[in-house]
LOKE-916193 format. One record per residue (C-alpha): chain; x, y, z; residue number from 1. Coordinates in steps of 0.5 Angstrom, whole numbers, plus 2048, in hexadecimal, padded with zeros to 3 digits. Each point is the difference from the previous one (the first is absolute). Layout:
% residues N
{chain = A; xx = X; yy = Y; zz = Z; resi = NUM}
...
This chain:
% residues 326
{chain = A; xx = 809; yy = 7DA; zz = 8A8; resi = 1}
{chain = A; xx = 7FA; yy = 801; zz = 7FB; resi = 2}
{chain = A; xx = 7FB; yy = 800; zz = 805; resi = 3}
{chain = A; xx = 804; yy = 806; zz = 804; resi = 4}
{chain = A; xx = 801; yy = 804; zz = 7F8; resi = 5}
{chain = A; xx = 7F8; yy = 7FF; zz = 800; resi = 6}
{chain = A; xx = 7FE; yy = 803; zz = 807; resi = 7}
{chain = A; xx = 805; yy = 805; zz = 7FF; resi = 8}
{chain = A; xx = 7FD; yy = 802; zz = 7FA; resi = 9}
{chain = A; xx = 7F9; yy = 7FF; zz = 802; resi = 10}
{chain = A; xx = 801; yy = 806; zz = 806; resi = 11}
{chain = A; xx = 804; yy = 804; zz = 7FA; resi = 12}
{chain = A; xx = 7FA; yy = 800; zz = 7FB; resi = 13}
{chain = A; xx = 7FB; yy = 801; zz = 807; resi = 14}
{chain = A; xx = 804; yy = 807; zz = 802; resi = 15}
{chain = A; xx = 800; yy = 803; zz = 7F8; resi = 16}
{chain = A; xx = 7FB; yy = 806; zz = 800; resi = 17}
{chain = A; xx = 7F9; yy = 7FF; zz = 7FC; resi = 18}
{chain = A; xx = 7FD; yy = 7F9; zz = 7FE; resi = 19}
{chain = A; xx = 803; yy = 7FC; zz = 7FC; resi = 20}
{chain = A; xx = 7FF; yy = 7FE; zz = 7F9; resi = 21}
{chain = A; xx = 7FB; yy = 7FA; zz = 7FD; resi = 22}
{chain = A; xx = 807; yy = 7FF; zz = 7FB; resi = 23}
{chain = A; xx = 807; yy = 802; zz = 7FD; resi = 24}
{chain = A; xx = 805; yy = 801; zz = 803; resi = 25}
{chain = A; xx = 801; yy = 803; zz = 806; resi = 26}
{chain = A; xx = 806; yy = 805; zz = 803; resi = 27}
{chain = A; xx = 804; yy = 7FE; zz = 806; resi = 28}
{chain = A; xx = 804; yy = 806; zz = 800; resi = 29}
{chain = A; xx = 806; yy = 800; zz = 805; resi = 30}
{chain = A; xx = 804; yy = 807; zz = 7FE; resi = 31}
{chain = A; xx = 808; yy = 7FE; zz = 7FE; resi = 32}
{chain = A; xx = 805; yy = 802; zz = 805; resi = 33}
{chain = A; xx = 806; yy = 7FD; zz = 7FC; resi = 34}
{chain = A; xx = 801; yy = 7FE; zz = 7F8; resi = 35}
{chain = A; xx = 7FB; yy = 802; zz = 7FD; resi = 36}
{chain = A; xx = 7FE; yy = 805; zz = 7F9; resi = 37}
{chain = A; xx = 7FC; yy = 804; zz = 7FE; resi = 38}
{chain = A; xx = 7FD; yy = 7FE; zz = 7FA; resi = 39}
{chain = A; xx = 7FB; yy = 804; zz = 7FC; resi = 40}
{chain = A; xx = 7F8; yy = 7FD; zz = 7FE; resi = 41}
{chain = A; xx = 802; yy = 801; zz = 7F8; resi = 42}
{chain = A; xx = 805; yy = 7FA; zz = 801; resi = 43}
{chain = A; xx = 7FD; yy = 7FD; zz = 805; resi = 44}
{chain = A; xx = 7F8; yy = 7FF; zz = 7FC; resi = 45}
{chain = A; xx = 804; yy = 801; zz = 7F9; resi = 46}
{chain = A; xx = 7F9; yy = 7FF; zz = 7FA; resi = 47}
{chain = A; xx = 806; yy = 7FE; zz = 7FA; resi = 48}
{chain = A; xx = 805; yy = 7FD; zz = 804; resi = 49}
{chain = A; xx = 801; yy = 7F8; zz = 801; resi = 50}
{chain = A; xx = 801; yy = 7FE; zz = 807; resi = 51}
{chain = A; xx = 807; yy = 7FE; zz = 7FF; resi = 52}
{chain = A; xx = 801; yy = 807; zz = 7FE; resi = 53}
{chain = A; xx = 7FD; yy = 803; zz = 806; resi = 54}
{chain = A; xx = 803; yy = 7FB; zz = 803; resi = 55}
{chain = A; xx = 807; yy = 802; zz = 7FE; resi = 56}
{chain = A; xx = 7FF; yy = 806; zz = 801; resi = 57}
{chain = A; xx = 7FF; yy = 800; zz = 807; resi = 58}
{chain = A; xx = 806; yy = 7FC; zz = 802; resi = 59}
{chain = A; xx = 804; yy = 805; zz = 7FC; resi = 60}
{chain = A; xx = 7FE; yy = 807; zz = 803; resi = 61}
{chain = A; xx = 801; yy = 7FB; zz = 807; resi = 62}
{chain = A; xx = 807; yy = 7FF; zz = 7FE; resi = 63}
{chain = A; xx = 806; yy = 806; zz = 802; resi = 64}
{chain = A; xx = 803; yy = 804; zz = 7FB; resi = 65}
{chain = A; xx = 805; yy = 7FC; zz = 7FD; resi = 66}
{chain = A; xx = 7FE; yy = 7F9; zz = 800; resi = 67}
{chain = A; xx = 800; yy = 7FB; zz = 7FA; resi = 68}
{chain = A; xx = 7F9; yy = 800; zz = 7FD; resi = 69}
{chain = A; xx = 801; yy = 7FC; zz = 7F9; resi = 70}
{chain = A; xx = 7FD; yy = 7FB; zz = 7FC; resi = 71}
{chain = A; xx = 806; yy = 7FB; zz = 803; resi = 72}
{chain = A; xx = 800; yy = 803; zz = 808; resi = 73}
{chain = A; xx = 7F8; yy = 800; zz = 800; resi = 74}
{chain = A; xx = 800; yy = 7F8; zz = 7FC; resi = 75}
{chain = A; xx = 804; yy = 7FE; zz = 806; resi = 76}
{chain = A; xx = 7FB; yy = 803; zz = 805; resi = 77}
{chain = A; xx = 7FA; yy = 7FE; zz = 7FE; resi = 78}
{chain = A; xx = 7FD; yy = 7F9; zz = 7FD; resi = 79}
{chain = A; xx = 7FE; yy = 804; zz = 7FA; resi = 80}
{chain = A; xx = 804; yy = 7FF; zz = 7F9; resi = 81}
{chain = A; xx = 804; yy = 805; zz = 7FC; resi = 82}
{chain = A; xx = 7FB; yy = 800; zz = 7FB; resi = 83}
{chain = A; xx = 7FA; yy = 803; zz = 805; resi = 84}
{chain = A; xx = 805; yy = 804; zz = 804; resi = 85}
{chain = A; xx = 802; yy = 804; zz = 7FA; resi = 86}
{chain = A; xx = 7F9; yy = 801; zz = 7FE; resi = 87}
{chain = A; xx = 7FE; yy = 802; zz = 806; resi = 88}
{chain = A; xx = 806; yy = 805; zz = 800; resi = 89}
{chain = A; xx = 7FE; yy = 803; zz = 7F8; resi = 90}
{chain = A; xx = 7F9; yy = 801; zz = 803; resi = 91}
{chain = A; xx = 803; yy = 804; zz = 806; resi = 92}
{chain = A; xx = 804; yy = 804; zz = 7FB; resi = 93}
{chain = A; xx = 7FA; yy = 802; zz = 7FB; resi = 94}
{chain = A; xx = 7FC; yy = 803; zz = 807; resi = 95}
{chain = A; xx = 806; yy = 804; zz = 801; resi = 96}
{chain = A; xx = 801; yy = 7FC; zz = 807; resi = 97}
{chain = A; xx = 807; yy = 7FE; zz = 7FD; resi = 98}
{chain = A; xx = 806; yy = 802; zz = 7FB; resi = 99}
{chain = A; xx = 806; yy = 7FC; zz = 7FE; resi = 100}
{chain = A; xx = 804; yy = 805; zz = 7FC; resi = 101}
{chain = A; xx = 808; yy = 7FD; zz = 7FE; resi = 102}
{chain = A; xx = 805; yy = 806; zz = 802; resi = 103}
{chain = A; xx = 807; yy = 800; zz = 800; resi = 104}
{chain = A; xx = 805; yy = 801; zz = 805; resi = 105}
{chain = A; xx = 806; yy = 804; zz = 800; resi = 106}
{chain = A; xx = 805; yy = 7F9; zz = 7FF; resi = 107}
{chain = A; xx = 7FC; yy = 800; zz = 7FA; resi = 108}
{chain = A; xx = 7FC; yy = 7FA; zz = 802; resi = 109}
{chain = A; xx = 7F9; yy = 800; zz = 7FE; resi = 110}
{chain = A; xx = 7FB; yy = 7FF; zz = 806; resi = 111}
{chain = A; xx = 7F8; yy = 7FF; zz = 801; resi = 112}
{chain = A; xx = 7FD; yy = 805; zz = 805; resi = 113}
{chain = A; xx = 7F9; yy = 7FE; zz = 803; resi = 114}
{chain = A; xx = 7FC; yy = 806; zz = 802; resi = 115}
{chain = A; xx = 7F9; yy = 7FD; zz = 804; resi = 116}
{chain = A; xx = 7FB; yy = 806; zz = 801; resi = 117}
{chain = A; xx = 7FC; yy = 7FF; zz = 806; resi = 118}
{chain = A; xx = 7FA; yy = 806; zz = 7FD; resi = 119}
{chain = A; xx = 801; yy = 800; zz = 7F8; resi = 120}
{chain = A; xx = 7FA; yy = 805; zz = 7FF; resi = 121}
{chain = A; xx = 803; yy = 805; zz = 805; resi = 122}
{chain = A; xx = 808; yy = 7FF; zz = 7FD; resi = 123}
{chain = A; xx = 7FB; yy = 801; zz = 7F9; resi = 124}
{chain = A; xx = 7FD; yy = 807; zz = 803; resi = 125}
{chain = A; xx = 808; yy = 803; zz = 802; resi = 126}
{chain = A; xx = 7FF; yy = 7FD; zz = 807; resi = 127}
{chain = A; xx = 806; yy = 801; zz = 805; resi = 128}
{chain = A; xx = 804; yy = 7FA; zz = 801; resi = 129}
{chain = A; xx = 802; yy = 7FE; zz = 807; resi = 130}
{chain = A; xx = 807; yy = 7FD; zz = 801; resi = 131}
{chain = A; xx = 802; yy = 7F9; zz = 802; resi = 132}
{chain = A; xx = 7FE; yy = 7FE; zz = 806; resi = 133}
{chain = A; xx = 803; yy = 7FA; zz = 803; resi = 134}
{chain = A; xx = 7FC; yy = 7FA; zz = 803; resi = 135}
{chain = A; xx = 7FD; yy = 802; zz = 806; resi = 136}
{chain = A; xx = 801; yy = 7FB; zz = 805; resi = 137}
{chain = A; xx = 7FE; yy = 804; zz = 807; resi = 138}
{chain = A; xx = 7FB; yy = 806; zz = 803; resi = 139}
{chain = A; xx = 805; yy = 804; zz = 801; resi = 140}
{chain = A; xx = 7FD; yy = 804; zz = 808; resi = 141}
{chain = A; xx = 7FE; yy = 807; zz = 800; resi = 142}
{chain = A; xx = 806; yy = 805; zz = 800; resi = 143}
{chain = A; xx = 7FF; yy = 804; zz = 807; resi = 144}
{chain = A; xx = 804; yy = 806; zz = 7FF; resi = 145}
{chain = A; xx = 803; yy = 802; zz = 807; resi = 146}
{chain = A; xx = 801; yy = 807; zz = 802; resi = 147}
{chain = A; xx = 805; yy = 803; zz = 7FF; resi = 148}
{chain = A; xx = 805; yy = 800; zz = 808; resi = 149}
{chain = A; xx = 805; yy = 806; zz = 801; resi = 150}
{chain = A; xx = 807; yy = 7FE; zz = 7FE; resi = 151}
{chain = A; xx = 805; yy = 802; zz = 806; resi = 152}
{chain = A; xx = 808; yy = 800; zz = 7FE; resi = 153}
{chain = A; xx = 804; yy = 800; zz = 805; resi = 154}
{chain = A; xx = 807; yy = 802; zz = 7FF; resi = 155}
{chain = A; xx = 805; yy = 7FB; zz = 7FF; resi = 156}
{chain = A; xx = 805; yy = 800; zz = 806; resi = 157}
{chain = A; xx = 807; yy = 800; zz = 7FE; resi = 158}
{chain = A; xx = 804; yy = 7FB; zz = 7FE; resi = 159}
{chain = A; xx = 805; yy = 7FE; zz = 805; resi = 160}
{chain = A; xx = 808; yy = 802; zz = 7FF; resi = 161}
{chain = A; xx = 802; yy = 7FA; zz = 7FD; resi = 162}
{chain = A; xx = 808; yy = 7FD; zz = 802; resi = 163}
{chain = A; xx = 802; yy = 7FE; zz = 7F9; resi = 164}
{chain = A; xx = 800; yy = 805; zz = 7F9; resi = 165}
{chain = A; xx = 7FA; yy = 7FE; zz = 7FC; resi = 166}
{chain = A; xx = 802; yy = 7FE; zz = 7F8; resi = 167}
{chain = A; xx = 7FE; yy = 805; zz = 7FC; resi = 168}
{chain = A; xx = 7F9; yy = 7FD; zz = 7FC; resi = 169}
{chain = A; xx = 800; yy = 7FE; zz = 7F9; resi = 170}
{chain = A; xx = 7FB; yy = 804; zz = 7FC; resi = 171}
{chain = A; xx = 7FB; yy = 7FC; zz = 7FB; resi = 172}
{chain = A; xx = 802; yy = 7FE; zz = 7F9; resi = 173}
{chain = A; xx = 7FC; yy = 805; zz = 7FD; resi = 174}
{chain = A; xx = 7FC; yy = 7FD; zz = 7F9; resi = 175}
{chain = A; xx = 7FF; yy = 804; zz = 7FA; resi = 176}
{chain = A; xx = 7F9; yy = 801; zz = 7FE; resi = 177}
{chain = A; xx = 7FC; yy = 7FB; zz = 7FD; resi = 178}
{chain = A; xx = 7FC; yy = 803; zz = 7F9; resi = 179}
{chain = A; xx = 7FB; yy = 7FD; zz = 7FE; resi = 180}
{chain = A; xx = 7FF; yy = 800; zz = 7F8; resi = 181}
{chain = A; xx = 7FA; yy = 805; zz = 7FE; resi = 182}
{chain = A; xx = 7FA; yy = 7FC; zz = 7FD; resi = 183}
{chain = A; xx = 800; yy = 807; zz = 7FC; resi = 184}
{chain = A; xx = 806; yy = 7FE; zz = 7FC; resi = 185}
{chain = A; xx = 800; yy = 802; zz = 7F9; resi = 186}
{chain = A; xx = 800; yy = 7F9; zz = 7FC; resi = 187}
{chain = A; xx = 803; yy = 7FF; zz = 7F9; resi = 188}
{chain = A; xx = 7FE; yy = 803; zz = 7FA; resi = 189}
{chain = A; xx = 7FD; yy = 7F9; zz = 7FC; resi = 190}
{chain = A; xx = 803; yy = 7FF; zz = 7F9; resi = 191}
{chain = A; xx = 7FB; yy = 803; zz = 7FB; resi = 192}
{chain = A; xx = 7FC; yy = 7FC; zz = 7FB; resi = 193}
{chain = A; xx = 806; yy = 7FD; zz = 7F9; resi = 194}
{chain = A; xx = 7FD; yy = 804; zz = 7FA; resi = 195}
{chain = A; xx = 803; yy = 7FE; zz = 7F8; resi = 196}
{chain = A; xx = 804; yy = 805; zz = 7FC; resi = 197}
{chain = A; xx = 7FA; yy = 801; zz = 7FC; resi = 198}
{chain = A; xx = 7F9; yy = 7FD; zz = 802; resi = 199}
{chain = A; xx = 7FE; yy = 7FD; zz = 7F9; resi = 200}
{chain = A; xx = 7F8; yy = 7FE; zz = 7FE; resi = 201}
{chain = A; xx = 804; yy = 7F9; zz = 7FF; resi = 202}
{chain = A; xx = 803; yy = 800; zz = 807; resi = 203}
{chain = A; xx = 7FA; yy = 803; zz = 803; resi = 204}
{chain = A; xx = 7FB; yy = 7FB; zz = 7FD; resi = 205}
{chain = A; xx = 805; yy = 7F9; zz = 802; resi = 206}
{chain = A; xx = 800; yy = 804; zz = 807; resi = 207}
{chain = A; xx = 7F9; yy = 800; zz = 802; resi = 208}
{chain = A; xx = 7FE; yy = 7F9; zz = 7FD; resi = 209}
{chain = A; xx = 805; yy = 7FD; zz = 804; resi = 210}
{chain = A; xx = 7FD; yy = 804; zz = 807; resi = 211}
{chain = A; xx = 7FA; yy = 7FE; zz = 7FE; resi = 212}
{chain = A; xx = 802; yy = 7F9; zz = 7FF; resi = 213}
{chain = A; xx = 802; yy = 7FF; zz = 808; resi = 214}
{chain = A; xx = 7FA; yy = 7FE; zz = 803; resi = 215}
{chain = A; xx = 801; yy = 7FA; zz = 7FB; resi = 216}
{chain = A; xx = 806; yy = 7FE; zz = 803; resi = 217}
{chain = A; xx = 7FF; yy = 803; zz = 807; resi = 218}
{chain = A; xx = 7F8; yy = 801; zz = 802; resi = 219}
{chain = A; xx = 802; yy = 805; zz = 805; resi = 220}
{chain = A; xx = 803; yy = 806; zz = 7FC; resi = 221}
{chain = A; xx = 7FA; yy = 801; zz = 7FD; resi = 222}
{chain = A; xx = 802; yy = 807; zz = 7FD; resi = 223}
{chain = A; xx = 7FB; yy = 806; zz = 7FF; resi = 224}
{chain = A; xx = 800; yy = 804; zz = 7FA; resi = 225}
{chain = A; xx = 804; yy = 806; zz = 803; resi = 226}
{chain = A; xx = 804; yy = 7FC; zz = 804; resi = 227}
{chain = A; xx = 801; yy = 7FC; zz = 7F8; resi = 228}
{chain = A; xx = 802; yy = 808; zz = 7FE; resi = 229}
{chain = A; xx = 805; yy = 802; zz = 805; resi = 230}
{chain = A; xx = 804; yy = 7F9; zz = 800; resi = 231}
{chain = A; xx = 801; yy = 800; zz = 7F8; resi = 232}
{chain = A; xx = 806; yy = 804; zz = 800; resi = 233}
{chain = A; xx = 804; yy = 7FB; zz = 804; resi = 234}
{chain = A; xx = 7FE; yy = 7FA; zz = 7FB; resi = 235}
{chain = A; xx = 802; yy = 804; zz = 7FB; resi = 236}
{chain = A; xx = 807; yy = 801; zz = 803; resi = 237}
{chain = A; xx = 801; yy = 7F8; zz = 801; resi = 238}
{chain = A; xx = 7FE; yy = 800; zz = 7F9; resi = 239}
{chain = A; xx = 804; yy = 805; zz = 7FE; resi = 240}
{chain = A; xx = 806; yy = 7FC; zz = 803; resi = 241}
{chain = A; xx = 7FF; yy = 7F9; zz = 7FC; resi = 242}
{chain = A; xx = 7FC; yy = 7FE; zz = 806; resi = 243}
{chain = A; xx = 7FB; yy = 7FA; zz = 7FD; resi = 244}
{chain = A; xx = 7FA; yy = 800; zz = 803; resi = 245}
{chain = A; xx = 7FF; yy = 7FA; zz = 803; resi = 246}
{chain = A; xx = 806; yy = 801; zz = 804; resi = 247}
{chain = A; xx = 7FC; yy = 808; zz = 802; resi = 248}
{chain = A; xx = 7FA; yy = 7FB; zz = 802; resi = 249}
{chain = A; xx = 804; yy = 7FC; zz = 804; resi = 250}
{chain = A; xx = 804; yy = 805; zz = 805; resi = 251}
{chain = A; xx = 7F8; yy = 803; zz = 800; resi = 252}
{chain = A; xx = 7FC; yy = 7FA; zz = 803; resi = 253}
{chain = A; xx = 806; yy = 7FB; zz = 803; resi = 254}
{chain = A; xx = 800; yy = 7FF; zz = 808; resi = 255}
{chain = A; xx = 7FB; yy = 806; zz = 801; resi = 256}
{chain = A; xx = 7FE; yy = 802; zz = 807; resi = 257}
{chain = A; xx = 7FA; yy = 7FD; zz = 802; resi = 258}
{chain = A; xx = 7FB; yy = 803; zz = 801; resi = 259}
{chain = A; xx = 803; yy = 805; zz = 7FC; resi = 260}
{chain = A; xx = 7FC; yy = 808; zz = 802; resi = 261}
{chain = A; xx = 802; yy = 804; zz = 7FB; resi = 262}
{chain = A; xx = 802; yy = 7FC; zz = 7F9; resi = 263}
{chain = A; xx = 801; yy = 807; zz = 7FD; resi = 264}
{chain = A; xx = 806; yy = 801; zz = 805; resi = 265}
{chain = A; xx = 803; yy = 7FA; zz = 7FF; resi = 266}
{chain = A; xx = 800; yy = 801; zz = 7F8; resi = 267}
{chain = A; xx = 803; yy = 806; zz = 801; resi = 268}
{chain = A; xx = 805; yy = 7FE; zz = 806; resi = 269}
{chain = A; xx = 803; yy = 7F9; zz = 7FB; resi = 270}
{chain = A; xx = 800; yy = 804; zz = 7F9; resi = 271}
{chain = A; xx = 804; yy = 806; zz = 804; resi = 272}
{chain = A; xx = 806; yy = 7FB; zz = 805; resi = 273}
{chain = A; xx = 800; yy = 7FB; zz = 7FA; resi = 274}
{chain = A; xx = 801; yy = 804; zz = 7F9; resi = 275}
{chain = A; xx = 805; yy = 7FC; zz = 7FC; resi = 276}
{chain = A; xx = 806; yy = 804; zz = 7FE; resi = 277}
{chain = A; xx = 801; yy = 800; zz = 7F8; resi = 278}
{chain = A; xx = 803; yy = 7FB; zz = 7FC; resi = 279}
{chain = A; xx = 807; yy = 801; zz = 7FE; resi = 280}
{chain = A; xx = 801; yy = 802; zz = 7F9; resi = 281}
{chain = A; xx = 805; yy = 7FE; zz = 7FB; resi = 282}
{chain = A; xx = 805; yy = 805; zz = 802; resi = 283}
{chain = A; xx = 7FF; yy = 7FD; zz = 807; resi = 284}
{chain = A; xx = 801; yy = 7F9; zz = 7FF; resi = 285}
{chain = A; xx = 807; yy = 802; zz = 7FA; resi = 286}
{chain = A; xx = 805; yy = 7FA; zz = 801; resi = 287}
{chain = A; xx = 806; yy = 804; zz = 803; resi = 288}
{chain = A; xx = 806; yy = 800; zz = 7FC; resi = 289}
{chain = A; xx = 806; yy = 7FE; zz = 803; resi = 290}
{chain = A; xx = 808; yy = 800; zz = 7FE; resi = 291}
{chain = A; xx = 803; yy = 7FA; zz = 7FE; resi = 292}
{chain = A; xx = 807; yy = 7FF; zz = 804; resi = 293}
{chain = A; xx = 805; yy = 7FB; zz = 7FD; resi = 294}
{chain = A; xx = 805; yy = 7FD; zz = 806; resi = 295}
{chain = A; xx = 807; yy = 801; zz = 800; resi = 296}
{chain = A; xx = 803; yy = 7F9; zz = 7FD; resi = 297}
{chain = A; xx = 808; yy = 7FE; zz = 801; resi = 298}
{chain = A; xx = 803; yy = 7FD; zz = 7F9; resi = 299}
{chain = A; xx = 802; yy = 7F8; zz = 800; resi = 300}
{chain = A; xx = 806; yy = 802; zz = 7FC; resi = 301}
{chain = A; xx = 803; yy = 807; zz = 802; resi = 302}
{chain = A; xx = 7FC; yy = 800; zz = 807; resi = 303}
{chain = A; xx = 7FF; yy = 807; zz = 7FE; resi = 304}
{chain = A; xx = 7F8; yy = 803; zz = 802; resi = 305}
{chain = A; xx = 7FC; yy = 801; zz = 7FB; resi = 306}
{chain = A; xx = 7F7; yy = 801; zz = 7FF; resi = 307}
{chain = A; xx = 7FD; yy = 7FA; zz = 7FD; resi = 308}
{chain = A; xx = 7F9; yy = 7FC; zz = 803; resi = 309}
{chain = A; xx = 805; yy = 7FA; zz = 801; resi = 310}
{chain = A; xx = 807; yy = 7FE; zz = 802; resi = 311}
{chain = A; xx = 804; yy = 7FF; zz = 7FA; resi = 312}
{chain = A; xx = 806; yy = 803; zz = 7FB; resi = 313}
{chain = A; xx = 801; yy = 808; zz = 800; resi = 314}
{chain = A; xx = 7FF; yy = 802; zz = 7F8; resi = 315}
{chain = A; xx = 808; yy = 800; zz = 800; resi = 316}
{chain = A; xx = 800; yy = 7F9; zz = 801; resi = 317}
{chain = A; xx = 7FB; yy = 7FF; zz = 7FC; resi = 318}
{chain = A; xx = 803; yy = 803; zz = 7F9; resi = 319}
{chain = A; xx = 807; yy = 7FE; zz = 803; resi = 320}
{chain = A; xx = 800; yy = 7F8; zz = 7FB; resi = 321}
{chain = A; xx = 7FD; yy = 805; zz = 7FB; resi = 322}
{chain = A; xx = 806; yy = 804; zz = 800; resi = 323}
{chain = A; xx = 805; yy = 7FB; zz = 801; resi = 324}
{chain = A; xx = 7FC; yy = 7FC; zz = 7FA; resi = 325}
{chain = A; xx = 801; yy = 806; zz = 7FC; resi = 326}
C-alpha cells in the first residue's frame, strides 16, 4: 500500500506546472466535488488567534444552520478540554467571528443564540448577509432549459350514456380563512415609573445612595449618573410606603438575568411590577365590633324561656324563697 501511495504521488507532483521548491509545503490541490467550504484566509492565517481558535472556527462555519456548537457539544467531539475550547470560543468572539447572546423565547424561556460570522470585516462595513445554505452534498448538473413545444388540445370526446343515475356530488367542506396575527400590532402601554407624594430632600438623598449602592451587591447594575437621576422617584415611592432599604436592595439585585444588557431597564422594570401597597393604617386594622347575643334558656323550675349565658332558675324563681320568707 505504501509503495502504490508513493508512486502515485510521485507521478502527481511530476504533472505540477513549474518546478518545485527546495522546501515548505507543497500544494496538491485537487478541486472538491462534494462537502467542502469555503473558508476565508483572514481565519484560516489568523496573526492573533490560537490554533485551537482557528481551529474551532473552521469546524463551526463547516457545521449546517442548527447544529450544537457549545462548550459541551464541542468537548464531546474533540480531545480538547472544556477549558481550552471555551477559551478558544472567547478568542472567537473578540474578533468578531462568534456571538453568544441569551434571547428569550415566546414561553418565556431564556435561550443562548449563537451566530458565527464567516467575514466580521465586511458584517463591520454593512456588507450583505447571505441566507443559510444547507450542507452541500452533491454538484448539482447544469440546468438546460428545453425549448418551448407547441401544446395541441384536443377535444374531450363525449362520455358515454350511462345506464344508471349518477349520485349527485358532495361539495367540499369550505375552511373559513386563516389570519395571521400582525407583526404590527399595537403593544401594551408599559406601566410608568411609581413617583411619591411629594419628593423630599430626605426621600431623594436615601434614594440615590441606595442606587449607587447596587453595584456593591450586584456588580452588573453599575448605574450612570443620569440613569441614577431618572430612577430616584421610584425609590423614593418604595420608601415612602415604609419599604426598608435592604428589602429595596434585595428585589433590586436577586435572581438577575445574566448577562444582564440594560441594568437600568431592569431597575426600572422591578421598581414598577414590584412596588409594595402601602401599609394599612390604624383605622384599617380597627378591631371589629360585634353584638353580644345571650341565648334563650328554659327555667329548671317553671320551665319557662328566659335569656341567661347559663341554664338555671328565671328571676321569678329566684325571688320566689324570698317572698314566701317574707
Amino acid at each position: 500500500m505504501a509503495t502504490q501511495h508513493d508512486i502515485a504521488l510521485t507521478r502527481a507532483l511530476a504533472e505540477l506546472p513549474g518546478p518545485l521548491p527546495p522546501s515548505g509545503v507543497i500544494h496538491l490541490a485537487i478541486p472538491h466535488t462534494s462537502r467542502f467550504t469555503i473558508v476565508g484566509n483572514h481565519l484560516a492565517q489568523h496573526a492573533e488567534l490560537s490554533l485551537v481558535a482557528i481551529g474551532i472556527g473552521v469546524h463551526i462555519q463547516s457545521m449546517p444552520t442548527g447544529s450544537e456548537v457549545g462548550i459541551k457539544a464541542l468537548a464531546s467531539r474533540f480531545t480538547e478540554g472544556e477549558t481550552r475550547i471555551a477559551a478558544a470560543l472567547r478568542e472567537l468572539e473578540a474578533h468578531g467571528y462568534l456571538s453568544r447572546t441569551r434571547v428569550r423565547l415566546a414561553n418565556g424561556r431564556l435561550v443562548t443564540r449563537t451566530v458565527f460570522c464567516n467575514q466580521p470585516g465586511a458584517a463591520l462595513r454593512g456588507g450583505m448577509v447571505a441566507a443559510p445554505v444547507p450542507l452541500v452534498t452533491s454538484v448539482p448538473a447544469p440546468l438546460v432549459t428545453p425549448a418551448p413545444v407547441p401544446v395541441v388540445v384536443a377535444p374531450a370526446p363525449a362520455p358515454p350514456p350511462s345506464p344508471s343515475p349518477e349520485p349527485t356530488p358532495v361539495p367540499e367542506e369550505s375552511h373559513p380563512p386563516v389570519r395571521v396575527p400582525s407583526r404590527t400590532a399595537p403593544k401594551a402601554a408599559r406601566r410608568p415609573l411609581p413617583r411619591p407624594r411629594e419628593l423630599t430632600p430626605e426621600l431623594r438623598q436615601t434614594a440615590s445612595a441606595i442606587l449607587a449602592g447596587l453595584r456593591s451587591h450586584a456588580k452588573e447594575l453599575v448605574l450612570s449618573e443620569d440613569d441614577v437621576e431618572a430612577l430616584v422617584p421610584g425609590v423614593a415611592a418604595w420608601l415612602e410606603r415604609d419599604a426598608h432599604p435592604d428589602t429595596i436592595r434585595h428585589a433590586l439585585t436577586t435572581e438577575l438575568p445574566q448577562p444582564p444588557k440594560h441594568p437600568a431597564k431592569i431597575v426600572k422594570h422591578r421598581l414598577t411590577v414590584l412596588l409594595p401597597p402601602p401599609l394599612p393604617g390604624a383605622q384599617e386594622l380597627a378591631p371589629v365590633r360585634r353584638t353580644l347575643v345571650i341565648p334563650l334558656q328554659n327555667c329548671d323550675g317553671c320551665d319557662r324561656a328566659f335569656r341567661a349565658t347559663a341554664p338555671g332558675h328565671c328571676r321569678g324563681c329566684r325571688n320566689e324563697p324570698t317572698a314566701t320568707a317574707a
